[in-house]
C-alpha positions as CSV (number, residue, x, y, z in Angstrom):
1,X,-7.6,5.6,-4.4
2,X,-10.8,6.6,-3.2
3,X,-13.0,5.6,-0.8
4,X,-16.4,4.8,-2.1
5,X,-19.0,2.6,0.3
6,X,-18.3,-1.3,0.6
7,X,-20.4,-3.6,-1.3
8,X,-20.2,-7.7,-0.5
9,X,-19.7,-9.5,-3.4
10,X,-20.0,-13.3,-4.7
11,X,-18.8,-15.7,-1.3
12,X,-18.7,-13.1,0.6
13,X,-15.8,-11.2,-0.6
14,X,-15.9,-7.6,0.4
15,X,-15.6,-4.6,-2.5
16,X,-16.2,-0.9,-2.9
17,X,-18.4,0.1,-5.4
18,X,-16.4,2.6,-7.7
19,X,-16.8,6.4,-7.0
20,X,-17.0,9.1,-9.7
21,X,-13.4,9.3,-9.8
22,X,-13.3,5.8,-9.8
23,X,-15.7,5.2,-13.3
24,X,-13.5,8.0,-14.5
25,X,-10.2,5.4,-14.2
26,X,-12.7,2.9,-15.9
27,X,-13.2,4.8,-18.4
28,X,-9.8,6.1,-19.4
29,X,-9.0,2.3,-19.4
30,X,-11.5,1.4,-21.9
31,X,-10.5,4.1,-24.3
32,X,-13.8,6.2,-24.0
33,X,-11.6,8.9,-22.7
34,X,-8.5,9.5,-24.6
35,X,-5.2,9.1,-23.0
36,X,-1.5,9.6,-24.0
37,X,0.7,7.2,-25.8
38,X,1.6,4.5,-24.1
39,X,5.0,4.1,-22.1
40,X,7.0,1.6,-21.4
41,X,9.1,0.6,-18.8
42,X,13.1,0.3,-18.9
43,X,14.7,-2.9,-19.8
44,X,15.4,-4.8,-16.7
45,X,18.6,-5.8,-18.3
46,X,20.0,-2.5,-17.7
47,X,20.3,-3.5,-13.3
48,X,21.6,-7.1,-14.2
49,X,24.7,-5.5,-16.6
50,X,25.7,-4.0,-13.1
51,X,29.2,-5.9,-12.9
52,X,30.7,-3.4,-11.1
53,X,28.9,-0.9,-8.9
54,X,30.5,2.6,-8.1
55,X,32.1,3.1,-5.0
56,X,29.7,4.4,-2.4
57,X,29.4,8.4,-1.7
58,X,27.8,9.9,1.0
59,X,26.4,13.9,2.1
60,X,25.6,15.5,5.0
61,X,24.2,18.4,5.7
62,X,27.4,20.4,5.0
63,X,27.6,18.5,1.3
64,X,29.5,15.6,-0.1
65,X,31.2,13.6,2.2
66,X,35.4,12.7,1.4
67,X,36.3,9.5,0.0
68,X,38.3,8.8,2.8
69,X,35.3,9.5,5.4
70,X,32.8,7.4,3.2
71,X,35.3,4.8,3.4
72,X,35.2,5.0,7.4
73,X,31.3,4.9,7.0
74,X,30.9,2.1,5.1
75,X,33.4,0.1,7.6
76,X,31.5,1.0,10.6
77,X,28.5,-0.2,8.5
78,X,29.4,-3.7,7.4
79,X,30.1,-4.5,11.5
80,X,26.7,-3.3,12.5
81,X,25.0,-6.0,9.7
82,X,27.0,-8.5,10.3
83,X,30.0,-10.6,8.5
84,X,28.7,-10.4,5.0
85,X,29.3,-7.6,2.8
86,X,25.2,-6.8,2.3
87,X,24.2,-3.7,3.2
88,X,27.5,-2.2,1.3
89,X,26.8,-4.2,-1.8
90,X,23.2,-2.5,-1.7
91,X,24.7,0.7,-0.8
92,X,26.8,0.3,-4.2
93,X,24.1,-0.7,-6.2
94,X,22.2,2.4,-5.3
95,X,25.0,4.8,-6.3
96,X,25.1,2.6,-9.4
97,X,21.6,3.1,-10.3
98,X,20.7,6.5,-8.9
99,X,23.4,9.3,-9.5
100,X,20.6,12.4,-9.1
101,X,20.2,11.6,-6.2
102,X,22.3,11.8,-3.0
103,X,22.9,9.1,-0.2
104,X,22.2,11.3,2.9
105,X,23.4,10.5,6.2
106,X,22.4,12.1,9.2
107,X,18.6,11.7,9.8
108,X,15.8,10.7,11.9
109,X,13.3,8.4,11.3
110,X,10.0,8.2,13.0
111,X,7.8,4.9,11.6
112,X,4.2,5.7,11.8
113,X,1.4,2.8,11.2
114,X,-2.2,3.8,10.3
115,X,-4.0,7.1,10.3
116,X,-4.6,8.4,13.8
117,X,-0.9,8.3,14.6
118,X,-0.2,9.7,11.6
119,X,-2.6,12.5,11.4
120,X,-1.5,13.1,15.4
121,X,2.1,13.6,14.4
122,X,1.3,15.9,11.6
123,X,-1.1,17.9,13.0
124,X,1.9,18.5,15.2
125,X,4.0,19.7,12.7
126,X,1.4,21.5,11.1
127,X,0.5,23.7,14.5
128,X,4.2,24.3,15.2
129,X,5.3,25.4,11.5
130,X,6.8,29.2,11.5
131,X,7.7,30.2,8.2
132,X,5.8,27.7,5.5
133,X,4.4,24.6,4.8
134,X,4.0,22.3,1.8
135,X,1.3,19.7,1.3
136,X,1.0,17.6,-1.6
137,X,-2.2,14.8,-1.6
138,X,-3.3,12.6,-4.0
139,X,-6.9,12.6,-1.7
140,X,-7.7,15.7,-0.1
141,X,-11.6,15.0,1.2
142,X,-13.9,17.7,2.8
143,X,-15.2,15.0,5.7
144,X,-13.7,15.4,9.3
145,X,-10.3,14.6,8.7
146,X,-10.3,16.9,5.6
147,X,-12.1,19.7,8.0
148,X,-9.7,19.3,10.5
149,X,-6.6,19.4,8.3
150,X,-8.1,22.5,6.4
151,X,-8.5,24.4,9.6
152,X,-5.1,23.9,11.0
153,X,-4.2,25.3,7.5
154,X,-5.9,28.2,7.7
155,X,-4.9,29.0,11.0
156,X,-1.3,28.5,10.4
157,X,-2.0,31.0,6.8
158,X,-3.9,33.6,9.2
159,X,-0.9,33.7,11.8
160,X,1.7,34.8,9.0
161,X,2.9,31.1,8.1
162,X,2.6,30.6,4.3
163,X,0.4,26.9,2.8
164,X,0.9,26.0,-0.5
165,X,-0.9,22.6,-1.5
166,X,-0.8,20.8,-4.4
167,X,-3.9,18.0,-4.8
168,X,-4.9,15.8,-7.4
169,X,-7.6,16.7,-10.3
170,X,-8.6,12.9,-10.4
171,X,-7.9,12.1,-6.8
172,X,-9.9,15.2,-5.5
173,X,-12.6,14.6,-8.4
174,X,-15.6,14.2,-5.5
175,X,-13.9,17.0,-3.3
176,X,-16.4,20.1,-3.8
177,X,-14.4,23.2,-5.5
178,X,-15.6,25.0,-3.1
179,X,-13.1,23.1,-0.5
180,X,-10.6,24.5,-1.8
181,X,-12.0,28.3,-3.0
182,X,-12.5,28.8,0.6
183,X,-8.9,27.8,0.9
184,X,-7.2,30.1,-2.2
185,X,-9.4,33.2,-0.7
186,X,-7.7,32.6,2.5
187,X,-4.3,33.1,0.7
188,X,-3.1,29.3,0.7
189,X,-1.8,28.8,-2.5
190,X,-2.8,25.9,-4.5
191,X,-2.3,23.6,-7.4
192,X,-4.5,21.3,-9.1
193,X,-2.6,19.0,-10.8
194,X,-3.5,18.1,-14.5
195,X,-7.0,19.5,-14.1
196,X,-9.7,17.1,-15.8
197,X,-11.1,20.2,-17.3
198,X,-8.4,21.5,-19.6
199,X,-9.7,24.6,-19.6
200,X,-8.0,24.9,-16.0
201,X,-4.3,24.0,-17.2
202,X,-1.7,26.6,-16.7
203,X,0.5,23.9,-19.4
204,X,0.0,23.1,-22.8
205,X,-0.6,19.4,-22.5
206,X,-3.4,17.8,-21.5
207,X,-2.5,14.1,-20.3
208,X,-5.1,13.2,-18.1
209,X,-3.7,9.5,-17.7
210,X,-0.7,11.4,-15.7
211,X,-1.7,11.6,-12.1
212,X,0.2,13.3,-8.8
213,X,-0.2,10.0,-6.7
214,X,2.4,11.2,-4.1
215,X,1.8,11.9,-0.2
216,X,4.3,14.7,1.2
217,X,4.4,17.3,3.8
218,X,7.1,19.2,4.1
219,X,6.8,22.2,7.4
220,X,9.3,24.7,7.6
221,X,11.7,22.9,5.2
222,X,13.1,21.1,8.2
223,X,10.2,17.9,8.9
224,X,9.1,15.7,5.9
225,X,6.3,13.5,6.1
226,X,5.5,10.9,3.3
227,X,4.0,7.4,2.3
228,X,0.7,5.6,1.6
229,X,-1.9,7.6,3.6
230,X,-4.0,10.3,2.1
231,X,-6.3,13.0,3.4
232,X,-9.7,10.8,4.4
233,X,-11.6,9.1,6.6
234,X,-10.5,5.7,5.4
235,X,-8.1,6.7,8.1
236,X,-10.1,7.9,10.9
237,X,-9.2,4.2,13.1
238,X,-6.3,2.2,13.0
239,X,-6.5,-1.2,10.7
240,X,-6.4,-3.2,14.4
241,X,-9.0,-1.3,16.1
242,X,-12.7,-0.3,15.0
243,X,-14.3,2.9,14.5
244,X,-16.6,3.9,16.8
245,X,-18.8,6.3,15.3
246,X,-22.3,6.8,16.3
247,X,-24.4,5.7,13.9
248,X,-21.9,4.2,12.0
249,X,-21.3,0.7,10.9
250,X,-18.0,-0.9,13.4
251,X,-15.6,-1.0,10.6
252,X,-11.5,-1.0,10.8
253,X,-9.9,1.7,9.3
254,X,-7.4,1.0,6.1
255,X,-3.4,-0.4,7.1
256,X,-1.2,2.1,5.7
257,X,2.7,3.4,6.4
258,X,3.8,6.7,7.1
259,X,7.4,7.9,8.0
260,X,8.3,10.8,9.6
261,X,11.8,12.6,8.4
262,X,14.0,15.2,9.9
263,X,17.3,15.4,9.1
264,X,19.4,17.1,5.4
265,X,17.9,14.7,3.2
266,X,14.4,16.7,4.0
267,X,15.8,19.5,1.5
268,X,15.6,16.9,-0.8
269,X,12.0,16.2,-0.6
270,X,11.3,19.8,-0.5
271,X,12.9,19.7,-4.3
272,X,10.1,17.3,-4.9
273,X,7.4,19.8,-4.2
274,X,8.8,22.6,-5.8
275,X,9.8,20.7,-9.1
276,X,6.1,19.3,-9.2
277,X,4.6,23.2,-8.8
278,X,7.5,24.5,-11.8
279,X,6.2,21.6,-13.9
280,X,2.6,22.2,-13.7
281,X,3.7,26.2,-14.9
282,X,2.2,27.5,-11.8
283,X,2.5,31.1,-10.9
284,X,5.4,31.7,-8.5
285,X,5.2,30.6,-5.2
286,X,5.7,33.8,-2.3
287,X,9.2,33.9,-1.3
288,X,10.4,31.9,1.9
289,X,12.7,30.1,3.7
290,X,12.4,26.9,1.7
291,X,15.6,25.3,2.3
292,X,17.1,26.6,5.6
293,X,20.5,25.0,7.2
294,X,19.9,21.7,8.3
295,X,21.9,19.7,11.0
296,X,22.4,16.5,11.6
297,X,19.4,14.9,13.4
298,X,20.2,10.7,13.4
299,X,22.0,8.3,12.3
300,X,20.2,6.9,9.2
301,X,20.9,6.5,5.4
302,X,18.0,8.0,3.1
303,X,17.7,8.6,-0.2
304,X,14.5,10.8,-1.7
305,X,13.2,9.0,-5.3
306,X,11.0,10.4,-7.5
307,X,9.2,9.5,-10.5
308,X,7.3,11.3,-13.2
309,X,5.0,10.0,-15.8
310,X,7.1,12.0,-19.0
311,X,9.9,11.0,-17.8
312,X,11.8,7.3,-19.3
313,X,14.3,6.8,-16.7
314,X,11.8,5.2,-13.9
315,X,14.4,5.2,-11.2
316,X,12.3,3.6,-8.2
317,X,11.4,0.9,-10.7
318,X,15.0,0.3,-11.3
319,X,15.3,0.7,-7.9
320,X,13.4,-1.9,-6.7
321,X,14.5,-4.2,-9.8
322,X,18.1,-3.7,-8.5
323,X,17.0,-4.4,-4.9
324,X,15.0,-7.4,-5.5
325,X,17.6,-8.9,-8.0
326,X,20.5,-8.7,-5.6
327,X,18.6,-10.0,-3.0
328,X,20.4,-13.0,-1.0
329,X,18.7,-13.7,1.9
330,X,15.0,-12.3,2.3
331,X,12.5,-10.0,0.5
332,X,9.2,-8.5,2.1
333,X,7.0,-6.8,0.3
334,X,3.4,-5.2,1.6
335,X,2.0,-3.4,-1.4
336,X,-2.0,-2.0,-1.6
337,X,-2.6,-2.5,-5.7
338,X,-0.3,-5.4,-7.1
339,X,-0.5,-5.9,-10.7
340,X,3.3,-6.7,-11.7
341,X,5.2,-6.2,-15.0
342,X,7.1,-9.5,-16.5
343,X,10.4,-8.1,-15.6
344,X,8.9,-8.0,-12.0
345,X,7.4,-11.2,-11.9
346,X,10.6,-12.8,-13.3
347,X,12.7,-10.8,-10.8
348,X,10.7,-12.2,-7.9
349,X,10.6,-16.1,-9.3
350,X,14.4,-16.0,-9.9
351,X,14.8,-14.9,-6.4
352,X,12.5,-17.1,-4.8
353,X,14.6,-20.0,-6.9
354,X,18.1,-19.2,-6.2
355,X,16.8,-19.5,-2.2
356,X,15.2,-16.1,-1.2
357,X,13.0,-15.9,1.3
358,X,10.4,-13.9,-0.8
359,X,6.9,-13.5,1.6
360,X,4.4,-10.7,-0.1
361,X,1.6,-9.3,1.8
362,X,-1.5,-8.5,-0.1
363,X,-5.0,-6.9,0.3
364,X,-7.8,-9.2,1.3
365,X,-10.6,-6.4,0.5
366,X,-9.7,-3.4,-2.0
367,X,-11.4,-0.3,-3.2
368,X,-10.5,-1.3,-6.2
369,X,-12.4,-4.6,-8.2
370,X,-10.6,-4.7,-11.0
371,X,-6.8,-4.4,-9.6
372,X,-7.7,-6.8,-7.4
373,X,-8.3,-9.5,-10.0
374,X,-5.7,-8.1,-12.0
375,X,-3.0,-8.9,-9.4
376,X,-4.5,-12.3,-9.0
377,X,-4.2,-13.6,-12.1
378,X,-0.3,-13.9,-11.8
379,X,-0.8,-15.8,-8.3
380,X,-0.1,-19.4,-9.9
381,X,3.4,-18.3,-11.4
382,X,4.7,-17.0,-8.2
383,X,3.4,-19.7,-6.5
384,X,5.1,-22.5,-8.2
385,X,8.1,-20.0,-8.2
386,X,8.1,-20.8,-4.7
387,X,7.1,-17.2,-4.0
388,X,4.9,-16.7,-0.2
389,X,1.8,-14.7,-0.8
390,X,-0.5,-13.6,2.1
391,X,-3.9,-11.5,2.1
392,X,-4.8,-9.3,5.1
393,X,-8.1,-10.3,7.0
394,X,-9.9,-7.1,8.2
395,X,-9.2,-4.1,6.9
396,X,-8.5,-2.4,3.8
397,X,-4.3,-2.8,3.1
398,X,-3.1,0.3,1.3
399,X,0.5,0.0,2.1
400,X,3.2,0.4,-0.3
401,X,6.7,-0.8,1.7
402,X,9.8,-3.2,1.2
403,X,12.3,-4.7,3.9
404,X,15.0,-6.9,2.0
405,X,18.0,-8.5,3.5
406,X,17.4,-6.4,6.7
407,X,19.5,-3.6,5.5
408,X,17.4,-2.1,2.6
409,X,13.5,-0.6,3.0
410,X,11.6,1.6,1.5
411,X,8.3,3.3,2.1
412,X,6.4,5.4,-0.2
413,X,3.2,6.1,-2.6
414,X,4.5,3.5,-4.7
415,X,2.3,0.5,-5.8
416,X,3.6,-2.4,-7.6
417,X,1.3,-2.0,-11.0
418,X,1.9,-0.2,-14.2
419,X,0.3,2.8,-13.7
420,X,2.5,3.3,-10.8
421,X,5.8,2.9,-12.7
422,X,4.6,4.4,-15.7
423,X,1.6,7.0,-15.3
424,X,1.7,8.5,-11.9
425,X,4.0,10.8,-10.2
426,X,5.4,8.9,-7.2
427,X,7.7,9.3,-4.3
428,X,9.8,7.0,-2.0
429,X,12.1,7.4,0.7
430,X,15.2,4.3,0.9
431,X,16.7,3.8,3.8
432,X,19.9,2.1,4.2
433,X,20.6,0.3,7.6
434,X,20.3,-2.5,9.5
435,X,18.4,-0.9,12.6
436,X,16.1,0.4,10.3
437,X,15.2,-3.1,8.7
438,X,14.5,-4.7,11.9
439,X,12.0,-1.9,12.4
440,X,10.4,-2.7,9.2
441,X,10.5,-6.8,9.4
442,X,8.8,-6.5,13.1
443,X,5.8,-4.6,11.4
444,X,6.3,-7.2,8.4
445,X,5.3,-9.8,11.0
446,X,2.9,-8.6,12.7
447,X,1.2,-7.8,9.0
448,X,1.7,-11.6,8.4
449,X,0.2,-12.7,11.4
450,X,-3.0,-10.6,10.1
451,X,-2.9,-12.2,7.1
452,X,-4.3,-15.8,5.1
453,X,-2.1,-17.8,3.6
454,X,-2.3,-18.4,0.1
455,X,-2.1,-22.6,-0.1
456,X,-1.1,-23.0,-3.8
457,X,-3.0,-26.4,-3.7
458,X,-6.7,-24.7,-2.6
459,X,-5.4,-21.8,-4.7
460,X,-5.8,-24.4,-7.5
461,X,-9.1,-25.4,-7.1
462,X,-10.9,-21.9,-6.2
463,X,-14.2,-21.7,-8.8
464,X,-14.3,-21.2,-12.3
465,X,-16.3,-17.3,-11.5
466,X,-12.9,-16.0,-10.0
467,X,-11.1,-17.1,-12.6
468,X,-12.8,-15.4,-15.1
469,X,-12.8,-12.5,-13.0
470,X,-9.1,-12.8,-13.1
471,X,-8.8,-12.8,-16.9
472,X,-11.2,-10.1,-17.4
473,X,-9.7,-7.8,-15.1
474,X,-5.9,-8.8,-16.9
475,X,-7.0,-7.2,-20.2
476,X,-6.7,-3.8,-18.9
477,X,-3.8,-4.0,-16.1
478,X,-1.6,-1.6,-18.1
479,X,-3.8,1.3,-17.5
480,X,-5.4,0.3,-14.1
C-alpha cells in the first residue's frame, strides 16, 4: 500500500489520508471503474477431506530425494520437535495440498525485521551481484530509499551485470515515469505490470483489479529476498526507533518482515519472476545465468508458493486453511490488512474452540481507513470464539507472517483479505522446522508486548461512530 501523509481522526485515532493510487482502489471498489468478474475462493472443504495425507517427499539441490532418505529425514525430524508427530503431520499435509511445488531441504534462512536492516542486507546483495539481478516491487518510490536503490541498479547495469525489474502499475501510480525512463535508457529492463493505461499492455486483457503485490529479489540466481517491505520511505527507521530527519516530524517507521534465502529452493523463486514477465507477454529477457548450480547452504525446509489472480486453485489460501485447521497446540498470526473470508473466520473459531492457542496481532494505525474497519467488524465473532486479538501501539504494522505449532511459519506479501487471496499476485516462503518457529514466536512476543489487548468486554461498549464505521467499510471488503 502506499504511503500517503497521516491524518488524526475522531478520538484520536491515527489515519493516512488516501493517495492517488489510493482513490484509484476506491474507486474500482465502488464500480466507477470497471473490474473483472468476480472470483471466488476454493471450498474449504477440499483441506478438511484430507483423511489421508501423502507420504512426505523431499529435494535438494541435486533433485528429488529417495523414499528411503525422506524416510531418514522425517525421523531425524520428529526428535528435534519433540514426542508428538507435529511437524511430520504438517509436512504431509503440505505434500497433500501443494504437489507443484517442491519441499526443499538444504537452505539458509536469515530473518530480517523492519527496513534498515532489510535495505542493509540487500544493498549488499545488490553491490556484490555478477551476472543478474531480479527485482519485483509492488512500491517502487523515487524518495531516498527509491534513489538509493535506483543507483545501486544502475551501477551494477553499467559494470556488465544485467537488472530486470518488474513494478506495479497501481502500486507505482505516484512514481513519476520518468523514474523509471531514466532506468530503461540505462539498459535495465522493465515491466509494468497491468498498466492502468491499456494502451501500455503488451496482453490482450485488461484487468486492472489484478495487481503484482509481491516483494522479491532474486541476485545472481543464488540469494532470494522476499516478504512485506516495499521500496519507500515508510521504511527509512525501524518500528522501535524514530526517524530523525531534520525538519521532519519524530515518527517510527512501519513493522514489516523480511527473510533472506540462500539455498536450492532460491531457483524456485527465480521461477516466480520469470513466469510473472512470460505472463505479462514481455519481450524476452537478455540471456543469463538464471538458474546456476546450487549447493546446499542450511538446514531448513522451504517451500516457494505463489498465487495469481486468473488462476482458481489459490494454494497459499489452502495453505494456510490446511495449516490453521490442523492446528493442535498454538496459532500466531501478524497480518497488516485483515479482512477475513467465512471459511477463515470459521477456521480460526473452531480452532480457538477445540483448545488452540490462537493470539492475532493487528495494526493499531493503517494507511488504509477502510480495511481497517473492515477487519473490525468481524472482531466480536472471534472474540466470543475465544480467539486473542492485539493492535500494535506506535507504528504502522505491515507484516504478513504465521508461526503455528512451532514447527510451521510462513512469511510473505500475503494479507489475510480478499483481494489478497483472490485479486493480487502473491508470494510466500513456508518453512518447515522447529528451530525456525522458535525464531518466529520470539519476534511474535516481542510484537505482543507492543501491542493492546483487545478486552472483549470494552470492545462491547466502544461508541456507536465506530460501529458504523465498521459496517460501512464491510460493504466493500471483497474488493478492498
Amino acid at each position: 500500500m502506499q504511503n500517503p501523509s497521516l491524518a488524526v481522526g475522531a478520538g484520536g485515532r491515527v489515519f493516512r489520508m488516501p493517495s492517488f493510487a489510493g482513490m484509484l482502489r476506491t474507486l474500482m471498489a465502488c464500480g466507477i471503474i470497471p473490474l473483472s468478474a468476480c472470483a471466488t475462493l476454493p471450498d474449504a472443504n477440499r483441506v478438511k477431506e484430507i483423511a489421508q495425507p501423502e507420504p512426505v517427499t523431499f529435494e535438494t539441490a541435486r533433485g528429488p530425494v529417495p523414499k528411503s532418505t525422506s524416510a531418514a529425514i522425517l525421523k531425524d525430524l520428529k526428535s528435534e520437535s519433540g514426542p508428538s508427530d507435529i511437524l511430520q503431520k504438517h509436512l504431509a499435509l503440505e505434500e497433500a495440498i501443494n504437489h507443484d511445488s517442491p519441499l526443499v531441504l538444504g537452505n539458509r534462512l536469515d530473518l530480517l525485521q523492519d527496513g534498515p536492516a532489510t535495505y542493509k542486507a540487500m544493498f549488499a546483495a545488490i553491490r556484490a551481484a555478477r551476472d543478474h539481478i531480479n527485482l519485483e516491487t509492488y512500491i517502487f518510490e523515487d524518495g531516498e530509499i527509491g534513489t538509493e536503490f535506483a543507483t545501486l541498479l544502475l551501477e551494477r547495469q553499467a559494470a556488465g551485470v544485467q537488472v530486470n525489474l518488474i513494478y506495479d502499475s497501481v502500486g507505482c501510480i505516484d512514481t513519476p515515469k520518468e523514474f523509471f525512463e531514466g532506468l530503461r535508457a540505462a539498459g535495465i529492463r522493465t515491466l509494468e505490470f497491468n498498466p492502468v493505461n491499456p494502451a501500455n499492455l503488451n496482453k490482450k486483457e485488461w484487468v486492472l483489479n489484478n495487481r503484482d503485490h509481491r516483494k522479491l529479489l532474486v541476485v545472481d540466481g543464488k540469494t532470494a529476498f522476499l516478504g512485506g517491505i516495499n521500496i519507500s520511505e515508510s521504511y527509512s527507521s525501524g518500528s522501535f526507533s524514530r526517524s530523525r530527519k531534520k525538519g521532519a516530524e519524530s515518527e517510527a517507521g512501519w513493522r514489516d518482515t523480511h527473510l533472506r534465502i540462500e539455498g536450492p529452493v532460491v531457483a524456485e523463486f527465480q521461477k516466480y519472476f520469470l513466469d510473472t514477465w512470460a505472463r505479462q507477454k514481455a519481450p524476452p529477457l537478455p540471456s543469463r545465468n538464471y538458474f546456476p548450480p546450487l549447493r546446499q547452504q542450511g538446514d531448513e525446509i522451504v517451500r516457494a508458493i505463489g498465487s495469481e489472480a486468473d488462476a482458481t486453485d489459490r494454494p497459499i489460501y489452502l495453505t494456510l486453511l490446511s495449516a490453521i485447521g490442523h492446528a493442535e497446540r498454538t496459532i500466531h498470526l501478524t497480518n497488516a490488512y485483515f479482512v477475513p473470508d467465512p471459511q477463515l473466520r470459521q477456521a480460526l473459531a473452531d480452532a480457538a474452540q477445540r483448545g488452540v492457542d490462537v493470539h492475532i496481532v493487528l495494526p493499531g494505525k493503517t494507511d488504509s481507513w477502510a480495511v481497517f474497519h473492515a477487519g473490525r467488524s468481524h472482531y466480536d465473532e472471534l472474540l466470543r470464539a475465544g480467539v486473542r486479538l492485539y493492535e500494535w501501539r506506535d507504528a504502522v504494522l505491515h507484516s504478513k507472517t504465521a508461526s503455528i505449532d512451532g514447527v510451521w511459519s510462513t512469511i510473505g506479501s500475503t494479507n489475510l483479505d480478499w483481494r489478497s487471496f483472490l485479486h493480487n499476485d502473491e508470494l510466500n516462503a513456508v518453512i518447515l522446522g522447529a528451530d525456525f518457529a522458535r525464531q518466529m514466536d520470539a519476534m511474535f512476543d516481542k510484537d505482543r508486548a507492543a501491542s493492546d489487548p483487545i478486552d472483549p468486554e470494552q470492545w462491547q461498549r466502544r461508541p456507536l461512530w465506530l460501529r458504523v464505521q465498521e459496517w460501512v467499510a464491510r460493504r466493500f471488503e471483497y474488493w478492498l
